[in-house]
N, C-alpha and C positions, 0 to 999 in steps of 0.2 A: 336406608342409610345406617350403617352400624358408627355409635358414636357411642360406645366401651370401650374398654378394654379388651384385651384379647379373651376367648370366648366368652363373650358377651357379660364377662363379670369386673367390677371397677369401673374406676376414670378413663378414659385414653390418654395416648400419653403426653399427647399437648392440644388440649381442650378449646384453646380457640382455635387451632385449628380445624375441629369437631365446628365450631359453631361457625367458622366461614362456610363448609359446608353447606348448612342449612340454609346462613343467608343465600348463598352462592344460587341453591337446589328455588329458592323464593323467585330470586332474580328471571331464571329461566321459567316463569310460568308454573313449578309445582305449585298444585292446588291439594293435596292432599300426602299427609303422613301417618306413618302406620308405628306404632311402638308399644310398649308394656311395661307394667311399672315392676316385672323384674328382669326389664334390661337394665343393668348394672349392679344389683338390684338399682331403681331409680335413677339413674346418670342418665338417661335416655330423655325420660321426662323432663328432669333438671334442669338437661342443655338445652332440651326445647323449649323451655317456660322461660329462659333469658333469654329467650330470639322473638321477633315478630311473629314465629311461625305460628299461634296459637292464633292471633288475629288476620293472618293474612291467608290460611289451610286451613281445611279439615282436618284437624288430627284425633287422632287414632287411637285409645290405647287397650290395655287387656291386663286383666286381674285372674287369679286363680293357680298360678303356680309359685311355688317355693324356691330359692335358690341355694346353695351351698357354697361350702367355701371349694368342694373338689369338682365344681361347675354343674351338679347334679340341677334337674329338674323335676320338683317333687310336686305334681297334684294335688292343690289344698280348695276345695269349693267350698267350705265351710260358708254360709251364710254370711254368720257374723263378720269374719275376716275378710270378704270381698266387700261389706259396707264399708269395713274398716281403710281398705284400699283406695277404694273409690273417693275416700275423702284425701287421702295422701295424694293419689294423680291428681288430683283437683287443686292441691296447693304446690306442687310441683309444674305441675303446668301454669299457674297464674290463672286461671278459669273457674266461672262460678257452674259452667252448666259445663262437661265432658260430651263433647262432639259423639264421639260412637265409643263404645265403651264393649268390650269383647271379651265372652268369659273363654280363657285362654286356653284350657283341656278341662275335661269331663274327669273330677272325682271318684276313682270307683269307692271310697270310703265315705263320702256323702251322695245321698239321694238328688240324682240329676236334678228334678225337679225341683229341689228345696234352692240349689245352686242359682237357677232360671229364676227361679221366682224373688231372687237376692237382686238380680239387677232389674227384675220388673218394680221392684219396690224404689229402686232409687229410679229408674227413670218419670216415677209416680211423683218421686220426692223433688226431680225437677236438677239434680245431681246431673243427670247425664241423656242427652238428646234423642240419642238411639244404640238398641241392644244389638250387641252381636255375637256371633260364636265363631269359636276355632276347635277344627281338632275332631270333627261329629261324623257323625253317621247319619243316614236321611233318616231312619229309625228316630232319632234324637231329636234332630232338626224337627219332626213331624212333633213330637210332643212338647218342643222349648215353642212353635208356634200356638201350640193351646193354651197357653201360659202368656203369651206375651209378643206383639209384631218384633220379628224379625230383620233387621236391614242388612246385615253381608254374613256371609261363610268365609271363614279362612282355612282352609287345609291343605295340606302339601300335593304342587299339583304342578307337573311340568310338560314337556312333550314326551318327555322319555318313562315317566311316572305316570299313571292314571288312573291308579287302584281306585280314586275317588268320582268315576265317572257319573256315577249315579248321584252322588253328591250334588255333582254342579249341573245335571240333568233336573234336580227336582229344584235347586235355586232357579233355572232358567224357567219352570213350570211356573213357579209362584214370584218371580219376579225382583227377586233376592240376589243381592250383590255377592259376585264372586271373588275372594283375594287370594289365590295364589301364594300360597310359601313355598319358600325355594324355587324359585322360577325358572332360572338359570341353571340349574343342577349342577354348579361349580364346572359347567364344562361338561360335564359325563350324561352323554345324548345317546349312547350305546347307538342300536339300529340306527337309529338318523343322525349320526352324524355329518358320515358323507352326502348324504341328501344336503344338511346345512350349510356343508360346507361349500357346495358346487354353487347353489342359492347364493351364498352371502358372496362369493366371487362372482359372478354374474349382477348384484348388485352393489356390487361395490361397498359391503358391509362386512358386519365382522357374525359369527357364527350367533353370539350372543344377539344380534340385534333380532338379527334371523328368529332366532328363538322365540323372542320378546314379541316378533311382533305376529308368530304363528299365534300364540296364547289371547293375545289381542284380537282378532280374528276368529278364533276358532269359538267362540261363544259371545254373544253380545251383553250376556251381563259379568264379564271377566273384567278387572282390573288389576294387573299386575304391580306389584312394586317391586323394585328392583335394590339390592344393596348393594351401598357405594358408600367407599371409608374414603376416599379422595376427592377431591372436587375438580374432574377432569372428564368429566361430560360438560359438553355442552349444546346448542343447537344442532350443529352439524350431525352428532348423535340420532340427534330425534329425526332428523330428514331423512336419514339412513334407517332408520326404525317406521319412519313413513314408505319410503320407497320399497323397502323388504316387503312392506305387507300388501303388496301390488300383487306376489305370486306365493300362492302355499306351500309349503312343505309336504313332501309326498309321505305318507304315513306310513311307518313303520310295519314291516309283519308282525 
């Protein structure tokens, strides 16, 4: 659910509308959200920490990058400033303990490791439930687990993308939760489009559900989340997001 401003920096531009979302997203059975304390920078957390959703989801969030005023995203794993963070989502959200807590990109100006060991420390400290990473390499992944358990990957991963295959090859080895950014890929399915598209008219779905539910499928420790500025899913969504994933999608050359 993006609930900033446009590209992900600011307020939206009418805020309770942002938070019927979330109630709306509660209603239908989400059990889990996924966000970063520099979506907006903070407005993310903010709108979520005045909603139920902290007590009624999992939620989600991710420290470790920098935001701009020209929308840049700048790499800061600094130790100290990820303690510093982790207390800020923690009073933005309304929570004493941070559900899963995701170091958001890899630093090349601080020592991965000193980074990992910034959220091994507060999950020690009792700050945050479970560590997670975004944005890695199994390279990476292999040494943030000698450091520290693991609970999800998030890297950018759709049907039409999979640079990351090995990535979610070795979470499925070791049993490490998948999350999928950019899921959707705005639409742009290149080779498989028509595949989707024959699919989602055959079942009575839209190409997007199609997608969503090939990602669901196609590995059992995958969890997609999907963004949505509207609150215009509803059930009938998710039957159609059931029924697509009755048959796969033929994979692309």
């Amino acid at each position: 659910m993006r609930l900033t401003g446009p590209d992900i920096i600011g307020p939206p531009a009418d805020e309770r509308a942002a938070t019927r979302v979330i109630e709306r997203a509660l209603e239908l059975g989400v059990d889990f959200i996924d966000t970063a304390d520099s979506y907006g920078p903070g407005v993310s957390e903010r709108l979520l920490g005045a909603t139920a959703a902290p007590e009624r989801a999992l939620v989600a969030s991710k420290a470790g990058l920098l935001r701009t005023r020209d929308g840049e995203w700048l790499p800061h794993g600094d130790p100290e400033y990820i303690h510093n963070q982790a207390l800020a989502s923690r009073d933005r959200l309304g929570v004493e303990t941070i559900d899963l807590y995701q170091l958001h990109r890899p630093d090349p100006d601080t020592p991965f490791e000193d980074s990992v060991h910034a959220f091994a420390e507060l999950k020690d400290a009792g700050l945050i439930e479970q560590v997670g990473l975004s944005n890695v390499s199994v390279g990476q992944l292999e040494r943030a687990r000698e450091i520290v358990e693991i609970a999800t990957v998030q890297n950018r991963y759709n049907l039409a993308y999979r640079e990351d295959e090995r990535v979610l090859e070795a979470c499925e080895s070791y049993g490490i939760g998948f999350m999928p950014w950019y899921p959707l890929a705005s639409g742009e399915f290149g080779a498989a489009h028509d595949a989707l598209e024959e699919i989602a008219a055959q079942r009575e779905a839209t190409a997007y559900q199609v997608a969503l539910a090939w990602l669901l499928e196609h590995s059992p420790v995958s969890r997609a989340p999907r963004g949505e500025r509207r609150g215009r899913r509803d059930r009938a969504d998710r039957r159609r997001v059931r029924s697509a994933r009755g048959r796969r999608v033929r994979r692309p050359p």
